[in-house]
C-alpha positions as CSV (number, residue, x, y, z in Angstrom):
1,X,40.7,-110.0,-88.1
2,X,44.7,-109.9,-88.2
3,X,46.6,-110.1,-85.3
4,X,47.3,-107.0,-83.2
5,X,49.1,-106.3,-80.0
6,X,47.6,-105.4,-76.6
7,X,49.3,-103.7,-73.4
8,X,47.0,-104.8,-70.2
9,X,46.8,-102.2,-67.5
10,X,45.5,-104.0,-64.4
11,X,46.9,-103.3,-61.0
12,X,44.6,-106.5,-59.2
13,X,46.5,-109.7,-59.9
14,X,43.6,-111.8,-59.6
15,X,41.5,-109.7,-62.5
16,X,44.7,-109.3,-64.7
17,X,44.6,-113.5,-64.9
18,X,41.2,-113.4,-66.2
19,X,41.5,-110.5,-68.7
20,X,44.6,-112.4,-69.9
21,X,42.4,-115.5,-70.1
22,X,39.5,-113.7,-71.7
23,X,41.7,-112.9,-74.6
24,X,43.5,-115.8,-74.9
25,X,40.6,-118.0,-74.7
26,X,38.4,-115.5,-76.9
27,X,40.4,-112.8,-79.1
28,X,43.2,-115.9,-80.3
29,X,44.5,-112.2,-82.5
30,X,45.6,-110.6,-79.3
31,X,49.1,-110.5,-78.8
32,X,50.2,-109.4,-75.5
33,X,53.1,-107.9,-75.5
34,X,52.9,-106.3,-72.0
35,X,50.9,-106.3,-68.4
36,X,51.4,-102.9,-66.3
37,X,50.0,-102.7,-62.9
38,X,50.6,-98.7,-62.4
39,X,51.6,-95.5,-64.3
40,X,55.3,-95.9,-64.5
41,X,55.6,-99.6,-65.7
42,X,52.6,-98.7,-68.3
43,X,54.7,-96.0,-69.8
44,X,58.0,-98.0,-69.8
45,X,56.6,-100.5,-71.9
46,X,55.1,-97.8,-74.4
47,X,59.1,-96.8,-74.7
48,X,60.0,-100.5,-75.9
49,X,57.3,-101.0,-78.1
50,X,53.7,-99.5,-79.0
51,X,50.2,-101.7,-79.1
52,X,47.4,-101.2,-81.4
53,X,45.3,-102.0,-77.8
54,X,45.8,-100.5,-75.1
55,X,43.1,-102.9,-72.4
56,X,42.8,-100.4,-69.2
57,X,41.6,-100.0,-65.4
58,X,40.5,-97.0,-64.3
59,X,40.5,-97.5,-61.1
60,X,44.6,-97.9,-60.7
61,X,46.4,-97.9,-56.8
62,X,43.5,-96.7,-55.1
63,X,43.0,-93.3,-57.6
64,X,40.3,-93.2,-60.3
65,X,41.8,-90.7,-61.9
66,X,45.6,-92.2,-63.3
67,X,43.4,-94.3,-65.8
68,X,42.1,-91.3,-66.8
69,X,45.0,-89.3,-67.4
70,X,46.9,-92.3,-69.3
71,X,44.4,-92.7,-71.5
72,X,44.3,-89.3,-72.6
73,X,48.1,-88.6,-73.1
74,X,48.1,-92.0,-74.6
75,X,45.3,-90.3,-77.4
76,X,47.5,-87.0,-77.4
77,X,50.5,-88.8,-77.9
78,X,49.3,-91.6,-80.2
79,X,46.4,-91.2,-82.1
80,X,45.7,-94.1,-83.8
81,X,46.2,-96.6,-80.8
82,X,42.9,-98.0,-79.5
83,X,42.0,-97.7,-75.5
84,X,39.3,-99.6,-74.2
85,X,38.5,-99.2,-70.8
86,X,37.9,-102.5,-68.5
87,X,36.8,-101.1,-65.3
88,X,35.5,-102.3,-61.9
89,X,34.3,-98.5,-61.5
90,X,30.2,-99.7,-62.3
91,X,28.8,-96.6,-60.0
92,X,31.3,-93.8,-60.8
93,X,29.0,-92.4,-63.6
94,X,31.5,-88.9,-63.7
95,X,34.5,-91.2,-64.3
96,X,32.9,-92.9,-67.1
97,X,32.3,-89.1,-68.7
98,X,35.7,-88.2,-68.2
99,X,37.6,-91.6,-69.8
100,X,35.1,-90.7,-72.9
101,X,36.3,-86.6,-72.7
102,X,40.0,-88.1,-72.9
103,X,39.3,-90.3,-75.8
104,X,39.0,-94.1,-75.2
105,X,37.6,-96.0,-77.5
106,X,34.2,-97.5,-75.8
107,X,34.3,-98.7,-71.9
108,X,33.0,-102.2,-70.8
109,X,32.1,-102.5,-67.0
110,X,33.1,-105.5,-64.8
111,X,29.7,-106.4,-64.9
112,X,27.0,-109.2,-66.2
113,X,28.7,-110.3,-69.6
114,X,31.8,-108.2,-68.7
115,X,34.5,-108.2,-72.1
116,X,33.9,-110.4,-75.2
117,X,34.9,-111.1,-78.2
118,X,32.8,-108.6,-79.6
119,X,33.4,-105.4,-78.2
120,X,37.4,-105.8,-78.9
121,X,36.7,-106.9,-83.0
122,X,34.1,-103.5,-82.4
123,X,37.4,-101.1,-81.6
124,X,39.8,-103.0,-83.2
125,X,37.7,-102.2,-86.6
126,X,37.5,-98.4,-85.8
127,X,34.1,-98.3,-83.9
128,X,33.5,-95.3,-81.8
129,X,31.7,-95.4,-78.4
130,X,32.2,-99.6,-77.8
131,X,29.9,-100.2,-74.3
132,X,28.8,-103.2,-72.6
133,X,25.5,-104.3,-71.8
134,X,25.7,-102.6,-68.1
135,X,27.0,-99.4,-69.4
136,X,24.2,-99.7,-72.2
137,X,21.4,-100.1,-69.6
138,X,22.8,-97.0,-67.6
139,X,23.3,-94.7,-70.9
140,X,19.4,-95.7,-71.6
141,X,18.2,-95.1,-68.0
142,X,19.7,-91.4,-68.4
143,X,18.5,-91.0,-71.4
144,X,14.9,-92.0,-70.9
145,X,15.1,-89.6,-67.8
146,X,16.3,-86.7,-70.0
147,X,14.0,-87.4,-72.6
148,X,10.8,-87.6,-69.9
149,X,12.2,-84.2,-68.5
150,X,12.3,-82.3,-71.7
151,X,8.8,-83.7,-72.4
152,X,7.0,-82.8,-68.8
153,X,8.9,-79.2,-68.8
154,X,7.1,-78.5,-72.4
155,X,4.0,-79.6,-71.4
156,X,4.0,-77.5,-68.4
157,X,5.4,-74.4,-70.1
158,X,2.3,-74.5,-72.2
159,X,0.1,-75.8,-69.3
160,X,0.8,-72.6,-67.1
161,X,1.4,-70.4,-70.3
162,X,4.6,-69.8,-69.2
163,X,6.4,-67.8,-71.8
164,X,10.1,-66.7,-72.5
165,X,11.2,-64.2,-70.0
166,X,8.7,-66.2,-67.4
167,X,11.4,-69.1,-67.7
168,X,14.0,-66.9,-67.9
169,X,13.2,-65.5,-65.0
170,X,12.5,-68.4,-62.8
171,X,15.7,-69.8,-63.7
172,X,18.4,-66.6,-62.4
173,X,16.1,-66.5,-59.5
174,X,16.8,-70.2,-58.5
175,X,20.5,-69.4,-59.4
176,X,20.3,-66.5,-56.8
177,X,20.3,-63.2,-59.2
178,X,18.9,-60.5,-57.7
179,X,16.0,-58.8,-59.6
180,X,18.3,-56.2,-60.2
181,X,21.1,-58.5,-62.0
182,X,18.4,-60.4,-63.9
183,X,17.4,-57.2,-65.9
184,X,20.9,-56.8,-66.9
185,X,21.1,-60.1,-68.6
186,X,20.9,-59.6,-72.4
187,X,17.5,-59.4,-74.3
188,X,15.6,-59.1,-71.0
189,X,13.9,-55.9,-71.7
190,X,11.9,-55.3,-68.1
191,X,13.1,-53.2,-65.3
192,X,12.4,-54.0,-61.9
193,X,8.9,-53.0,-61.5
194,X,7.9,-55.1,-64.4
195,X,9.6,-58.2,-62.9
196,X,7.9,-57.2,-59.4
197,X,4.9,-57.7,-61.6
198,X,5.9,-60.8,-63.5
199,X,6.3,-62.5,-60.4
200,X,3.1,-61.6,-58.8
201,X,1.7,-62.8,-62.0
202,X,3.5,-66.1,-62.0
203,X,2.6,-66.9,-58.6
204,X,-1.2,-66.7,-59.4
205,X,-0.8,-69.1,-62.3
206,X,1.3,-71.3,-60.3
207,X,-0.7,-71.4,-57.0
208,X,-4.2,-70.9,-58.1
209,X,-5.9,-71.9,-55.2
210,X,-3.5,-69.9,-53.0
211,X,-0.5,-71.0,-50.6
212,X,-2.9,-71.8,-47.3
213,X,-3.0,-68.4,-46.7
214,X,1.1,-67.8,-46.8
215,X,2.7,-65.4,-48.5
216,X,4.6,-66.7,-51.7
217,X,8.5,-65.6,-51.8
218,X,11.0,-66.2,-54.7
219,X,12.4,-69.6,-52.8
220,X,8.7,-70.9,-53.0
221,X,7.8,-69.5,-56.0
222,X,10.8,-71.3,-57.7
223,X,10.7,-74.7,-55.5
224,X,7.0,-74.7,-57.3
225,X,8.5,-73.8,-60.4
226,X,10.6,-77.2,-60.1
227,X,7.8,-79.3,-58.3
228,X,6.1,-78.4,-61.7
229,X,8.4,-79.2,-63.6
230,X,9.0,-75.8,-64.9
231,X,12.3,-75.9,-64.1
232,X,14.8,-78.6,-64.8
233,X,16.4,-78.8,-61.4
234,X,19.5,-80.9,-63.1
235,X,19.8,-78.5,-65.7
236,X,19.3,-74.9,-64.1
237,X,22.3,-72.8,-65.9
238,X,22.4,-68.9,-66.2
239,X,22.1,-67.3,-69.9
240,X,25.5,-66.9,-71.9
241,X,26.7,-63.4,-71.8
């Protein structure tokens, strides 16, 4: 790999020694040509000269989200230079989302193996979406779960030969629609009535052996709907108009 030079935005003194270390010790390529422990002093060194690496924490002066924001007017500004986040933020699963909507290259947590040699030849060589083994196990974790969901809501739609509009349905009421607004909502051809029917219907198939003798509201009806599985309570979004 040819050489290549590399800004380091760490505002810890203690982890900027070891990231420095890592790469001296492990990436012999990397040239650093500058350390920045905050917003300002990172864009003052972009002024006197531009890396092909930009190495960043997220988590910068106490805010998670100035990591954020450099890395996405770095992209803006500078396509072609690489960011690869290096961040101590291993819980913050929403930050993670919105470093990869600005841009950056891959992120590697502070975590088990944290950087190597690896991941920085990965970006350096035009990879996309560079994660370390913690972030890995995370993004599999999630995606089993989503995976598992979409499985047990098709198998119960067919199980209680739940159709359609019965979904449809289920889902504006959990949202809060009123029957009223839900037969507005395009392609649902039933007036009120017929959705007063629906959901007498829907709350024999879904409590066939009764509710211990008490009546079955909407808030129920739906909370069964998601016990079931029915309903994907992380994923419960109205139709597009």
């Amino acid at each position: 790999m040819d050489n290549f030079k590399v800004i380091i935005v760490e505002d810890v003194p203690l982890e900027l020694k070891g990231t420095e270390g890592i790469l001296r010790s492990d990436v012999p390529e990397a040239e650093i040509i500058g350390t920045a422990g905050n917003e300002i002093d990172y864009w003052r060194l972009m002024k006197n000269q531009l890396p092909d690496l930009v190495l960043l924490d997220l988590g910068l002066g106490g805010s998670t989200t100035v990591g954020v924001e450099i890395c996405r007017q770095t992209k803006d500004a500078y396509k072609d230079i690489k960011v690869l986040i290096f961040t101590g933020e291993i819980l913050n699963e929403k930050l993670w989302v919105d470093a990869l909507d600005a841009g950056c290259d891959g992120i590697i947590l502070k975590s088990g193996e944290l950087l190597t040699r690896d991941e920085v030849v990965g970006v350096m060589n035009g990879k996309k979406l560079v994660f370390n083994q913690p972030i890995l196990e995370a993004i599999i974790r999630r995606f089993k779960r989503s995976v598992n969901s979409q499985i047990m809501k098709q198998e119960a739609l067919v199980d209680y030969e739940i159709d359609e509009y019965d979904e449809r349905f289920l889902r504006h009421l959990a949202l809060g629609y009123t029957k009223e607004q839900i037969t507005g909502l395009r392609g649902m051809p039933f007036g009120v009535k017929s959705l007063e029917k629906r959901q007498n219907e829907l709350v024999r198939k879904l409590f066939p052996n009764g509710n211990g003798g008490i009546g079955v509201n909407a808030t129920r009806l739906v909370t069964k709907a998601i016990e079931l599985h029915i309903l994907d309570a992380d994923n419960i979004k109205p139709d597009e108009n």
